[in-house]
BATOR-881478 format. One record per residue (C-alpha): residue number from 1; residue in one letter; x, y, z. Coordinates in nm, 4 decimals. Layout:
BEGIN
{i NUM aa A xx X yy Y zz Z}
...
This chain:
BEGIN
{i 1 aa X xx 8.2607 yy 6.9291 zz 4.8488}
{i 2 aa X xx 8.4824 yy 6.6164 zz 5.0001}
{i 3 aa X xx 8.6799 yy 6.7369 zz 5.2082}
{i 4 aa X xx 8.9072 yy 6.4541 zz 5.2987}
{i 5 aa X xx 9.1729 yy 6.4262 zz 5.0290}
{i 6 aa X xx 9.2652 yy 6.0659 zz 4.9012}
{i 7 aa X xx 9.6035 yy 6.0234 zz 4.7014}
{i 8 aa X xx 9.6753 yy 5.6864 zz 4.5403}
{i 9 aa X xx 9.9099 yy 5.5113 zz 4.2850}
{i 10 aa X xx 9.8353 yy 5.3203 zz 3.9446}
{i 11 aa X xx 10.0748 yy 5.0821 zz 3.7797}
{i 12 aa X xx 9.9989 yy 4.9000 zz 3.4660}
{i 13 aa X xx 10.2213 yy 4.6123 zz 3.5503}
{i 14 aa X xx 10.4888 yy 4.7146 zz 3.3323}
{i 15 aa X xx 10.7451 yy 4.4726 zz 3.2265}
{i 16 aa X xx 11.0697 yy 4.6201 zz 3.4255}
{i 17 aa X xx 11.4471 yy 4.5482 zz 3.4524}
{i 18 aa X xx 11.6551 yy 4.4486 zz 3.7168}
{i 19 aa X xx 11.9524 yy 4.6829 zz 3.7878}
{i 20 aa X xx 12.1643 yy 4.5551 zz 3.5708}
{i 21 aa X xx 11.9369 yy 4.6119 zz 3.2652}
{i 22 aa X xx 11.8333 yy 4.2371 zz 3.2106}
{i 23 aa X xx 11.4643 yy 4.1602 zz 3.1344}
{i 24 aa X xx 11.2358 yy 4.0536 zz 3.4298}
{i 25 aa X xx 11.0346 yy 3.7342 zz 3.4019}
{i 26 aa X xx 10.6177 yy 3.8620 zz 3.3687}
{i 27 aa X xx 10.5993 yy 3.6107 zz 3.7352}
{i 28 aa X xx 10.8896 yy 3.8292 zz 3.8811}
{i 29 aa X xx 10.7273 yy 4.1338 zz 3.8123}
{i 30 aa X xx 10.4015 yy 4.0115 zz 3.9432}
{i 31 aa X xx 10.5449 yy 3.9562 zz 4.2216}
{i 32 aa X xx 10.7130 yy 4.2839 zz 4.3152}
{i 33 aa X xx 10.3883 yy 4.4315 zz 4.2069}
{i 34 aa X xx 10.2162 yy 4.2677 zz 4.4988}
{i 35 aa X xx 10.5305 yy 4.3936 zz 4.7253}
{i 36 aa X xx 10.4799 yy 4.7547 zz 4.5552}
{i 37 aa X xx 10.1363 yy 4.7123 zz 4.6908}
{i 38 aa X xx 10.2258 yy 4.6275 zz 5.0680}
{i 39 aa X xx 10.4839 yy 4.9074 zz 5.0635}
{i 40 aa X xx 10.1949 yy 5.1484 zz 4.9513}
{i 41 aa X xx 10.0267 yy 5.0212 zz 5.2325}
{i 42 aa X xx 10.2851 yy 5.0884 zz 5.5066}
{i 43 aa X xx 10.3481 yy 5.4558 zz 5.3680}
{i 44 aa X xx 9.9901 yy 5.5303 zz 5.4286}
{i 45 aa X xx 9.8771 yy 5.5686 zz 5.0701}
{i 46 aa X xx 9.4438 yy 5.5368 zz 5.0392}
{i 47 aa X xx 9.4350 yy 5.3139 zz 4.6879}
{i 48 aa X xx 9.6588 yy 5.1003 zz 4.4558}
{i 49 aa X xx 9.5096 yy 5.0434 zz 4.1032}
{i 50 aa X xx 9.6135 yy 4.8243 zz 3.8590}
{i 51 aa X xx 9.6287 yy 4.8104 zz 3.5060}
{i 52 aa X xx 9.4824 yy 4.5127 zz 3.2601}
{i 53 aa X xx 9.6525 yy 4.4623 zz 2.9581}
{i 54 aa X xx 9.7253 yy 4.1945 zz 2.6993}
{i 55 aa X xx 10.0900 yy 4.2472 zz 2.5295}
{i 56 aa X xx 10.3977 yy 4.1607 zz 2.6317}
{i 57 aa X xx 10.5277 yy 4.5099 zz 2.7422}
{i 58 aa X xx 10.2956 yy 4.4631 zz 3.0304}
{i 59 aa X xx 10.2705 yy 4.1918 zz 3.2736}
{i 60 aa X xx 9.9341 yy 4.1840 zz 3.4350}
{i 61 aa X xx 9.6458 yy 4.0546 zz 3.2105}
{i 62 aa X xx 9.4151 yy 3.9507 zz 3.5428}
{i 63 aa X xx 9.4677 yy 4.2426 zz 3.7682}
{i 64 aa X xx 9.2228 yy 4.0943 zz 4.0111}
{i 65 aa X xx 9.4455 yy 3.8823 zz 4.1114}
{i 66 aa X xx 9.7236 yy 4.0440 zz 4.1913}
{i 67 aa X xx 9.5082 yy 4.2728 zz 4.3995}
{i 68 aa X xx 9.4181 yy 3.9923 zz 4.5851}
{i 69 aa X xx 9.7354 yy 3.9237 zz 4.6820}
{i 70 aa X xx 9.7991 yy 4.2775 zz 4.7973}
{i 71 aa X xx 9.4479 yy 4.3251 zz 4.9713}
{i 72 aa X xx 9.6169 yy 3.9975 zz 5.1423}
{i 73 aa X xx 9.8562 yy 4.1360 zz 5.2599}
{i 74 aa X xx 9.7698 yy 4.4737 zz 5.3537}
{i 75 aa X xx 9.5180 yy 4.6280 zz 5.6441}
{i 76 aa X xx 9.4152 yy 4.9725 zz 5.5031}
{i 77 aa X xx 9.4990 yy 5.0322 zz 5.1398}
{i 78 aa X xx 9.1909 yy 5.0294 zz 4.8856}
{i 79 aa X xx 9.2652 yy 4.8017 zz 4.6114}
{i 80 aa X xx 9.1436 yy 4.8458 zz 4.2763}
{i 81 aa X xx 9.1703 yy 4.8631 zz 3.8733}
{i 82 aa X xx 9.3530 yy 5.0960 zz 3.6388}
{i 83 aa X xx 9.0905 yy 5.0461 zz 3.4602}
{i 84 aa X xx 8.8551 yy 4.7336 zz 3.3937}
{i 85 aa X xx 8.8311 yy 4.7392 zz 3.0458}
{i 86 aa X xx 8.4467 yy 4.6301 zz 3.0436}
{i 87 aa X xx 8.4132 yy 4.6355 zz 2.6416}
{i 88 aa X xx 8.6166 yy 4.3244 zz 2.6119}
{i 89 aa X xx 8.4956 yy 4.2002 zz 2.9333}
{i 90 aa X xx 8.1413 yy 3.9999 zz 3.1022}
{i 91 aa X xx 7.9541 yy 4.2884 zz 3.3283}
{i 92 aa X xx 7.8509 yy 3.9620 zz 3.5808}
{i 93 aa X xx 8.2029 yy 3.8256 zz 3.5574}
{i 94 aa X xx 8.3509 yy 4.1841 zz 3.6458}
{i 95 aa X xx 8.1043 yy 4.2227 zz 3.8999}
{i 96 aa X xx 8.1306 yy 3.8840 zz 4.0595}
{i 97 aa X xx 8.5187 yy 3.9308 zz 4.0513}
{i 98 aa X xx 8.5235 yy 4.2691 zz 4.2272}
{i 99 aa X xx 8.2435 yy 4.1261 zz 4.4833}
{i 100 aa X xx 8.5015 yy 3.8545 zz 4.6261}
{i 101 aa X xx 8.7664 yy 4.0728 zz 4.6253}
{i 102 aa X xx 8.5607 yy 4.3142 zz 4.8479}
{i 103 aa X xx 8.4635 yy 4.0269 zz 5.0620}
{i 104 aa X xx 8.8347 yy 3.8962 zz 5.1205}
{i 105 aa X xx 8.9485 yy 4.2801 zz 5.1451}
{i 106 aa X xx 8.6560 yy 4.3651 zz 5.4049}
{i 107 aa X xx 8.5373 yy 4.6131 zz 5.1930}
{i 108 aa X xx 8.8483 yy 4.7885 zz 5.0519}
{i 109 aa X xx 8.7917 yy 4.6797 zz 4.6652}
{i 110 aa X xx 8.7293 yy 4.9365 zz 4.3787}
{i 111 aa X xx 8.6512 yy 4.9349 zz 4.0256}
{i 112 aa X xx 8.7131 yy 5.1893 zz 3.7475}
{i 113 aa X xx 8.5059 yy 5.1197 zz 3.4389}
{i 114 aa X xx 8.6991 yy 5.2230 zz 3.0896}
{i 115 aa X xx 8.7731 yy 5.1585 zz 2.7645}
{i 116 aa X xx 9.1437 yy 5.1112 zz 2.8193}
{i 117 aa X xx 9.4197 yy 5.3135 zz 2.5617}
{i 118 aa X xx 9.4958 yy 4.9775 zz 2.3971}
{i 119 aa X xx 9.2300 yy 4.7265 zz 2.1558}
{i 120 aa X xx 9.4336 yy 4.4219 zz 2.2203}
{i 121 aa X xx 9.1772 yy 4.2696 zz 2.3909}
{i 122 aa X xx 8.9150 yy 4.2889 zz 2.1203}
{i 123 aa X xx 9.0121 yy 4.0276 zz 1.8993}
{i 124 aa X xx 9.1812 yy 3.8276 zz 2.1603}
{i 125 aa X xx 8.8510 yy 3.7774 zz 2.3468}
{i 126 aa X xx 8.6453 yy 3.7624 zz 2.0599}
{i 127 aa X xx 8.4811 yy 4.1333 zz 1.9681}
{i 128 aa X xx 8.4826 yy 4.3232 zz 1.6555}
{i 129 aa X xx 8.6725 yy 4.6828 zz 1.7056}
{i 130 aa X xx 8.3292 yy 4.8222 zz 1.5019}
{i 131 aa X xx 8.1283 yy 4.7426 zz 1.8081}
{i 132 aa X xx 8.3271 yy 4.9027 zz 2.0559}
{i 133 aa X xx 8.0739 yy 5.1507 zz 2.1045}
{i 134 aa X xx 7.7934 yy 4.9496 zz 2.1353}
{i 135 aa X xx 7.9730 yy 4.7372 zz 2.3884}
{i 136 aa X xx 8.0881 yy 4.9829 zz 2.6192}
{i 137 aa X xx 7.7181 yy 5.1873 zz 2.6413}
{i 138 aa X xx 7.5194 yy 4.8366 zz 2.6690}
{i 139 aa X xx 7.8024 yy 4.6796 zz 2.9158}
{i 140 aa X xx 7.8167 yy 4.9717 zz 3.1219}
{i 141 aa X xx 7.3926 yy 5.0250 zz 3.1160}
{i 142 aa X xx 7.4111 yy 4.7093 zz 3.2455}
{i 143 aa X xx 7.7043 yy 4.6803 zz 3.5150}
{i 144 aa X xx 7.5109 yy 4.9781 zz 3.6713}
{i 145 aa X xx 7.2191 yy 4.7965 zz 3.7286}
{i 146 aa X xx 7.4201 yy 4.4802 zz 3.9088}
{i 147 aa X xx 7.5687 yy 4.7490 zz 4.1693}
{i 148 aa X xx 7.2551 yy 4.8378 zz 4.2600}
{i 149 aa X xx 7.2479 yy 4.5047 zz 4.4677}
{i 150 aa X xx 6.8884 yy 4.3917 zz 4.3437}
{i 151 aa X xx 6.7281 yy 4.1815 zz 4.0994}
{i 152 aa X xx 6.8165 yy 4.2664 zz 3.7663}
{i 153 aa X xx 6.5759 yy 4.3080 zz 3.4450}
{i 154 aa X xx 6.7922 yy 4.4010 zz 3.1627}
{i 155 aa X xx 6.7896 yy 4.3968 zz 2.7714}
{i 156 aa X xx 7.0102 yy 4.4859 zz 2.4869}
{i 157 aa X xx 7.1788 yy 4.3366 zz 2.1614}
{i 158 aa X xx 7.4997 yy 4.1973 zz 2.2987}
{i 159 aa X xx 7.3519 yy 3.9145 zz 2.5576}
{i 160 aa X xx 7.0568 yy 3.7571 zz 2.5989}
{i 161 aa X xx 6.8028 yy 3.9585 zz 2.8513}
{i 162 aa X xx 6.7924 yy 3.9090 zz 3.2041}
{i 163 aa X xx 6.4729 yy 3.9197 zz 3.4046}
{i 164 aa X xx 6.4471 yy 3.9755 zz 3.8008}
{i 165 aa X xx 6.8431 yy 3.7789 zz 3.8439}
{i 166 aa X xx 7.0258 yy 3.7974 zz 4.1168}
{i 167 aa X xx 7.3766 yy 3.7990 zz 4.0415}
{i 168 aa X xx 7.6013 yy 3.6232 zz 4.3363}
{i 169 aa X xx 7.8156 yy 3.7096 zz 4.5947}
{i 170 aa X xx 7.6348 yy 4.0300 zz 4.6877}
{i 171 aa X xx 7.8382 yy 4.2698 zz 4.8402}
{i 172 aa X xx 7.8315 yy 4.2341 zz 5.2192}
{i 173 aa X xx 7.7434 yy 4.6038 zz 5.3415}
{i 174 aa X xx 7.6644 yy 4.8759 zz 5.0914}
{i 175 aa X xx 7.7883 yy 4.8956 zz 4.7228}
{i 176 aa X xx 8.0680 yy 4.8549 zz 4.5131}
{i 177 aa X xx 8.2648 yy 5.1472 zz 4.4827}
{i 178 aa X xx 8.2675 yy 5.2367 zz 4.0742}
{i 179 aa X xx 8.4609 yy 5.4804 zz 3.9179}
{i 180 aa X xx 8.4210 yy 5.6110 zz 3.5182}
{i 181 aa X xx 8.7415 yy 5.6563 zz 3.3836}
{i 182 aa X xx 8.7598 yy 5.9384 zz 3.1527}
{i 183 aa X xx 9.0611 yy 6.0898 zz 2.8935}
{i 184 aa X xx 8.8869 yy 6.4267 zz 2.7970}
{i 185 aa X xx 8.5477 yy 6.3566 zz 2.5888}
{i 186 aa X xx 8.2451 yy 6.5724 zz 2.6537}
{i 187 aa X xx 7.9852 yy 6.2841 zz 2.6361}
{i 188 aa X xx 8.1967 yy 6.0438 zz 2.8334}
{i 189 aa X xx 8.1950 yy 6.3063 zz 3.1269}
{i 190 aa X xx 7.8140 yy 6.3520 zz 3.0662}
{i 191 aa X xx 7.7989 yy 5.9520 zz 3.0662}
{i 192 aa X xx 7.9387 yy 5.9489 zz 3.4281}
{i 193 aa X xx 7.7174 yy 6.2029 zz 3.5444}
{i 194 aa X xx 7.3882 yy 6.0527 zz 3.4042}
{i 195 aa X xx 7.4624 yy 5.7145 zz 3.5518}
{i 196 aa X xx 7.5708 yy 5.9305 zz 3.9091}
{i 197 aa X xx 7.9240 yy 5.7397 zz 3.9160}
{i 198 aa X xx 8.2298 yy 5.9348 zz 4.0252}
{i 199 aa X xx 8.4532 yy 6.0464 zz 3.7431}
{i 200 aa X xx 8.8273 yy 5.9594 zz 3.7526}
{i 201 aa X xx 9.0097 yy 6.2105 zz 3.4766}
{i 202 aa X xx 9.2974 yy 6.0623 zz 3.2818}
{i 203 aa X xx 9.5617 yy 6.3576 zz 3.2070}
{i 204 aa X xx 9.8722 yy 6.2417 zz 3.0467}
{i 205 aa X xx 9.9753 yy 6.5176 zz 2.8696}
{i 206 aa X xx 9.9563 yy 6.9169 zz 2.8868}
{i 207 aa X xx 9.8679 yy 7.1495 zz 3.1144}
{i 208 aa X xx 9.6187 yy 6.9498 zz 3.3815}
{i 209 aa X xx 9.3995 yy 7.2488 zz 3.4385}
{i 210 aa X xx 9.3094 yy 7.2269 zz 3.0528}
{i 211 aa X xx 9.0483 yy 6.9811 zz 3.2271}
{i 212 aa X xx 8.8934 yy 7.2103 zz 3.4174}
{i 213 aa X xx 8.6079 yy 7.2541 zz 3.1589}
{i 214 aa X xx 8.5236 yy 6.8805 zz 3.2221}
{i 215 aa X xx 8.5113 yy 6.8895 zz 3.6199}
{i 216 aa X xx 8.2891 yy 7.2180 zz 3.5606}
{i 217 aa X xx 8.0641 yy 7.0002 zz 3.3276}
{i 218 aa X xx 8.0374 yy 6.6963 zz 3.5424}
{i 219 aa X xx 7.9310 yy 6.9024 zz 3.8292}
{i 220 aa X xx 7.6632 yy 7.1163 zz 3.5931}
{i 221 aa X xx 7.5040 yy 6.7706 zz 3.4707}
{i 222 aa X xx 7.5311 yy 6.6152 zz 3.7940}
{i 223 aa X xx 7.2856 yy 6.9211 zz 3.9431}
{i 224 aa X xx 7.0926 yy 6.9095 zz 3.6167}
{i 225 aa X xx 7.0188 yy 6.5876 zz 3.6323}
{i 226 aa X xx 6.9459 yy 6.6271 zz 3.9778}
{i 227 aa X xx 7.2309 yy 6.3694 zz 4.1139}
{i 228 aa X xx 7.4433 yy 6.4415 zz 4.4769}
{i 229 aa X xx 7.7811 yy 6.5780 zz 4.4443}
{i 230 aa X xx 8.0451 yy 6.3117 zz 4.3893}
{i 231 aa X xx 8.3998 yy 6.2793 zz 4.3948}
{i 232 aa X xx 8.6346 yy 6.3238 zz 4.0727}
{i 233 aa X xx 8.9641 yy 6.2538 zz 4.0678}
{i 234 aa X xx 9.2993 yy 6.2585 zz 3.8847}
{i 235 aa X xx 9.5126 yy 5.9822 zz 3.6804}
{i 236 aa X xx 9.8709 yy 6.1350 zz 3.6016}
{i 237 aa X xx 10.2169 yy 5.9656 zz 3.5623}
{i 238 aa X xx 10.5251 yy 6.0776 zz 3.7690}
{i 239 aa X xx 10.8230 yy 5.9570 zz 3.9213}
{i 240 aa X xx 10.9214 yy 6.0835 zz 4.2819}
{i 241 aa X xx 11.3577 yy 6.0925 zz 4.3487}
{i 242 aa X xx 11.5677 yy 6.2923 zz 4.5764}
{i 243 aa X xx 11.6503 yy 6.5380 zz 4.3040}
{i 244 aa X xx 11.4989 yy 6.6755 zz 3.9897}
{i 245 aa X xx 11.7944 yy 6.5858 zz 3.8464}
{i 246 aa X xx 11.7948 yy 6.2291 zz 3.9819}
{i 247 aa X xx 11.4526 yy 6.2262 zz 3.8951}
{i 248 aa X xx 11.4622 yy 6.3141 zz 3.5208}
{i 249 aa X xx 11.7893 yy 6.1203 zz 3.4450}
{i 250 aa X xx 11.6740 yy 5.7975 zz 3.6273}
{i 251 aa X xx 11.3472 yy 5.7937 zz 3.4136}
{i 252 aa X xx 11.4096 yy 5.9483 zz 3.0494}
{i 253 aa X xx 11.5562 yy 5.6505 zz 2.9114}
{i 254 aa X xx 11.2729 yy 5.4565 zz 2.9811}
{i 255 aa X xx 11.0066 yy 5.7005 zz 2.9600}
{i 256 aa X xx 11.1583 yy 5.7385 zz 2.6049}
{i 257 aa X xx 11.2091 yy 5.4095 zz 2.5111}
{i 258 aa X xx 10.8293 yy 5.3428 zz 2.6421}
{i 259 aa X xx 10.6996 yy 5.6371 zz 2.3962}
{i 260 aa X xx 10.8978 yy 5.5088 zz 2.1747}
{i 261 aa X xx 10.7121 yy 5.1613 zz 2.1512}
{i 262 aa X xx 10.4057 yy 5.2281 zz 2.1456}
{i 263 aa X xx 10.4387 yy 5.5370 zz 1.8945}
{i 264 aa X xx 10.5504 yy 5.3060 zz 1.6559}
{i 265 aa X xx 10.2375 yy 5.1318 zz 1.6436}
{i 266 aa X xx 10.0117 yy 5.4351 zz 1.7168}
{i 267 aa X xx 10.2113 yy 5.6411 zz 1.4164}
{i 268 aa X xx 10.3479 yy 5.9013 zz 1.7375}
{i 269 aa X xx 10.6520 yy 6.0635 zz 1.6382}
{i 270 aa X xx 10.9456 yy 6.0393 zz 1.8368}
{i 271 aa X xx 11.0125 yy 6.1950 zz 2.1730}
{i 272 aa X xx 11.2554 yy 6.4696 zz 2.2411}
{i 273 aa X xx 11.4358 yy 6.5143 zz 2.5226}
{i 274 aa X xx 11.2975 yy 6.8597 zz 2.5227}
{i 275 aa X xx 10.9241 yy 6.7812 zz 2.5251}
{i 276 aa X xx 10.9948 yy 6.5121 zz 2.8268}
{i 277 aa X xx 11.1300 yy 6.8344 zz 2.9785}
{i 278 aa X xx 10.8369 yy 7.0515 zz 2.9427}
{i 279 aa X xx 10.6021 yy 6.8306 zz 3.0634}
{i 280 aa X xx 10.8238 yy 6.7924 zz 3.3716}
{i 281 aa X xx 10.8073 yy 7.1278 zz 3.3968}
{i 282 aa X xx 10.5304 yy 7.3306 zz 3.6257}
{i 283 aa X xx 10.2796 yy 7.3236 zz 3.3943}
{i 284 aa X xx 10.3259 yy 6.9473 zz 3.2782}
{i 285 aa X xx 10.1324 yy 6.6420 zz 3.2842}
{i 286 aa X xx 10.4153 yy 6.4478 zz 3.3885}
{i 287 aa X xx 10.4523 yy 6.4576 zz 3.8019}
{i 288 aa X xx 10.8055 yy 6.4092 zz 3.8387}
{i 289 aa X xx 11.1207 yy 6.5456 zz 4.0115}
{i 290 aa X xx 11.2078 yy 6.5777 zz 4.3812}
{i 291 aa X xx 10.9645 yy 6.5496 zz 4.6685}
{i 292 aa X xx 10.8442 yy 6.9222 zz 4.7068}
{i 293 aa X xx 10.8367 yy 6.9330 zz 4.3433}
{i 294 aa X xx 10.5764 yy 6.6828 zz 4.2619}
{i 295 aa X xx 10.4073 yy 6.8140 zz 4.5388}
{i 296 aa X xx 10.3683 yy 7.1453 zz 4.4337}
{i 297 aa X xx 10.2618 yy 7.0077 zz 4.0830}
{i 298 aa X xx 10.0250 yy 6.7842 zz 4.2267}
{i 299 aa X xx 9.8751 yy 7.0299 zz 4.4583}
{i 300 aa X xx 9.8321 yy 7.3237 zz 4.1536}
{i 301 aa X xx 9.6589 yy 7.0321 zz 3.9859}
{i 302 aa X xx 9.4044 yy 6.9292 zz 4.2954}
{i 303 aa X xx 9.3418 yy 7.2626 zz 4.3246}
{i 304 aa X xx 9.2754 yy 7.4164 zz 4.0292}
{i 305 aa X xx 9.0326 yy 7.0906 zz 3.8970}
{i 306 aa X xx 8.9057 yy 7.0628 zz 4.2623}
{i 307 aa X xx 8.9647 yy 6.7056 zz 4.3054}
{i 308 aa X xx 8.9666 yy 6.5649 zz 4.5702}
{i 309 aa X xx 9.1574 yy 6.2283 zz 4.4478}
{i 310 aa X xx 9.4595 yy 6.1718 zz 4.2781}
{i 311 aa X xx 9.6526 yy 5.8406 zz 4.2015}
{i 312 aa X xx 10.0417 yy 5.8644 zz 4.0822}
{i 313 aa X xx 10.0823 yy 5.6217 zz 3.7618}
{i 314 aa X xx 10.4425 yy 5.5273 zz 3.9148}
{i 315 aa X xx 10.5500 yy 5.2668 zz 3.6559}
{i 316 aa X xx 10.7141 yy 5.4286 zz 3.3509}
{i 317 aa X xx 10.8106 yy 5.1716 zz 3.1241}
{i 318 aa X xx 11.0919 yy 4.9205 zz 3.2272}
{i 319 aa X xx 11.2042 yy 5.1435 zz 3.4949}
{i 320 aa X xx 11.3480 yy 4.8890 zz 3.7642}
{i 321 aa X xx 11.1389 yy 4.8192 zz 4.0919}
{i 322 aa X xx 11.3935 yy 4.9149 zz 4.2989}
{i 323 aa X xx 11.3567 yy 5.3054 zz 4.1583}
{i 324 aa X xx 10.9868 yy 5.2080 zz 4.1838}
{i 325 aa X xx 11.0070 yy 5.1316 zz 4.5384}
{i 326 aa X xx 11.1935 yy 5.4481 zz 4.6341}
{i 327 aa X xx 10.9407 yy 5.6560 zz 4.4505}
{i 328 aa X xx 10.6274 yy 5.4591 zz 4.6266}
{i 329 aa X xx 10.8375 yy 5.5414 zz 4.9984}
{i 330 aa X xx 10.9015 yy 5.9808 zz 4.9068}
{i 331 aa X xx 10.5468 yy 5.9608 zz 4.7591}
{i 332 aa X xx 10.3913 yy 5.8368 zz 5.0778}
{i 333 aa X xx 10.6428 yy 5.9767 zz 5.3552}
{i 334 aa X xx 10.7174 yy 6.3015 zz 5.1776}
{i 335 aa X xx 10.4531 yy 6.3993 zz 4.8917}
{i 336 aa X xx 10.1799 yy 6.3589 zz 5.0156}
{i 337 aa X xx 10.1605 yy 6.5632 zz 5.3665}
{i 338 aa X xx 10.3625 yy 6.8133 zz 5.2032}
{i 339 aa X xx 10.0243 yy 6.8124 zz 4.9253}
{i 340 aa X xx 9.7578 yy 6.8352 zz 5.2091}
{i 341 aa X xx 9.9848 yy 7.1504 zz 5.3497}
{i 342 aa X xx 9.9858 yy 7.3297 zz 4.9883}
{i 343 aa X xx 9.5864 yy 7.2424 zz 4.9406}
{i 344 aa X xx 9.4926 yy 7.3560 zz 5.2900}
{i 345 aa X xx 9.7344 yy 7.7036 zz 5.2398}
{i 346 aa X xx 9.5770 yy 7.7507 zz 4.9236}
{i 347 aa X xx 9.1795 yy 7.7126 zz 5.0444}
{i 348 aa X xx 9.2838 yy 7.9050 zz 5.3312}
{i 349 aa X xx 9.4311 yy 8.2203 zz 5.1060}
């Protein structure tokens, strides 16, 4: 197993407030994205992902970018996606993209491979929503092959073929670290495993160790198919405060409200105060409430999936970057060692 434990943080750019309630500009959000970023950075944190999406509820449509301007910025910090949604996307271009920002990181970038949880960029880029298993297998077959930092030879029926290419800017030393992100199918996990990527688990809801079936799988195909142990590790949304109290009042609204808008399109039923509850409770998705409390969640989760990763998805909705920030700071400074204490007790028992 790894034993070095990496913890992380996801944001999908969400469109926020300021503290007064009013609207943020998408630029102003962007921007305290990139200074979310460089306080994840100071607090110590191993990755910041972030999210691509296309609607107006979410600010960042070219994520590389704004990682970028945090790997800019930053010394340590990994920078990365949340995810790449390569169905709707060019393998090279991704590739290429992810290459430079390696080069101008020194080696710090990451990609996670998906299909996203929204089709907005289907018919803005051009696919058909019929395809979107075709593109995903063939784009994926061949992003594979381009990280193997050779010539490629590739056919299939959504580009022409490629024979012996060499796809530029290599990556300077070694390869391009590529996640598969995953939200609970058995052939997606198998997918991972057969193409020996490491396997990033989305749990947004329920009990996290409902997943353990899926780590257990991974590692079965991963020996079956005769691949080296690799690392899998956890998505979840939370919120960090001083309180529980603080934590849960400061975020239902939004968190609601959040639900709220993208159940109406999706056909979700509203939220109730008392589901938010439960899964803020122990055995809940949802990491949020004071310090030792998200810790304790987050290290029952690490530990009972054995993952050796996990990455906070911090932004709930328009929840104001100023409540962000504070979260990023006890998350870092407080969470986190007080996680690698619970882990270590709990291998050590």
């Amino acid at each position: 197993m790894f034993a070095e434990l990496e913890f992380g943080l996801d944001t999908f750019g969400d469109a926020t407030v300021a503290p007064d309630g009013t609207p943020l500009s998408h630029a102003q959000v962007i921007r305290n994205v990139i200074a979310e970023g460089v306080l994840a950075d100071e607090v110590g944190l191993n990755f910041i992902g972030i999210g691509e999406h296309h609607r107006e509820d979410f600010a960042v449509s070219a994520p590389e970018i704004v990682m970028a301007a945090i790997a800019a910025r930053t010394k340590s910090i990994h920078v990365g996606s949340a995810v790449t949604v390569l169905s709707s996307d060019d393998p090279i271009r991704v590739y290429q993209r992810f290459s430079e920002l390696n080069a101008l990181s020194e080696g710090r970038a990451e990609v996670i491979l998906g299909r996203g949880s929204f089709t907005e960029s289907f018919p803005l880029f051009g696919f058909e929503l019929r395809d979107y298993e075709t593109l995903f297998e063939e784009k994926l077959d061949l992003f594979v092959e381009i990280v193997k930092e050779q010539p490629v030879t590739w056919s299939g029926s959504i580009r022409p073929a490629l024979s012996e290419t060499r796809i530029y800017p290599p990556i300077e030393e070694g390869h391009l670290k590529t996640w598969i992100g995953v939200g609970g199918s058995p052939e997606s996990v198998v997918r991972a495993a057969r193409y020996g990527l490491p396997l990033m688990l989305a749990i947004i809801g329920g009990d996290p160790l409902r997943f353990r079936p899926y780590v257990d799988l991974y590692h079965r195909a991963l020996t079956e198919m005769g691949k080296p142990v690799l690392p899998v590790g956890q998505h979840s949304p939370g919120f960090v405060a001083a309180t529980d109290e603080q934590a849960r009042e400061l975020a239902w609204p939004h968190y609601r409200d959040m639900h709220a808008r993208i159940g109406a399109q999706r056909g979700w039923p509203p939220l109730s105060r008392a589901q938010f509850d439960a899964e803020a409770g122990p055995e809940g998705a949802l990491m949020l409430g004071s310090p030792e409390t998200v810790a304790a969640k987050i290290a029952r989760s690490m530990s009972g999936l054995g993952v050796t990763r996990f990455d906070l998805k911090y932004s709930l909705g328009t929840l104001s970057h100023e409540n962000l920030m504070e979260c990023i700071r006890l998350y870092g400074t407080e969470v986190v060692p007080r996680v690698r204490e619970l882990v270590a007790t709990a291998k050590a028992a």
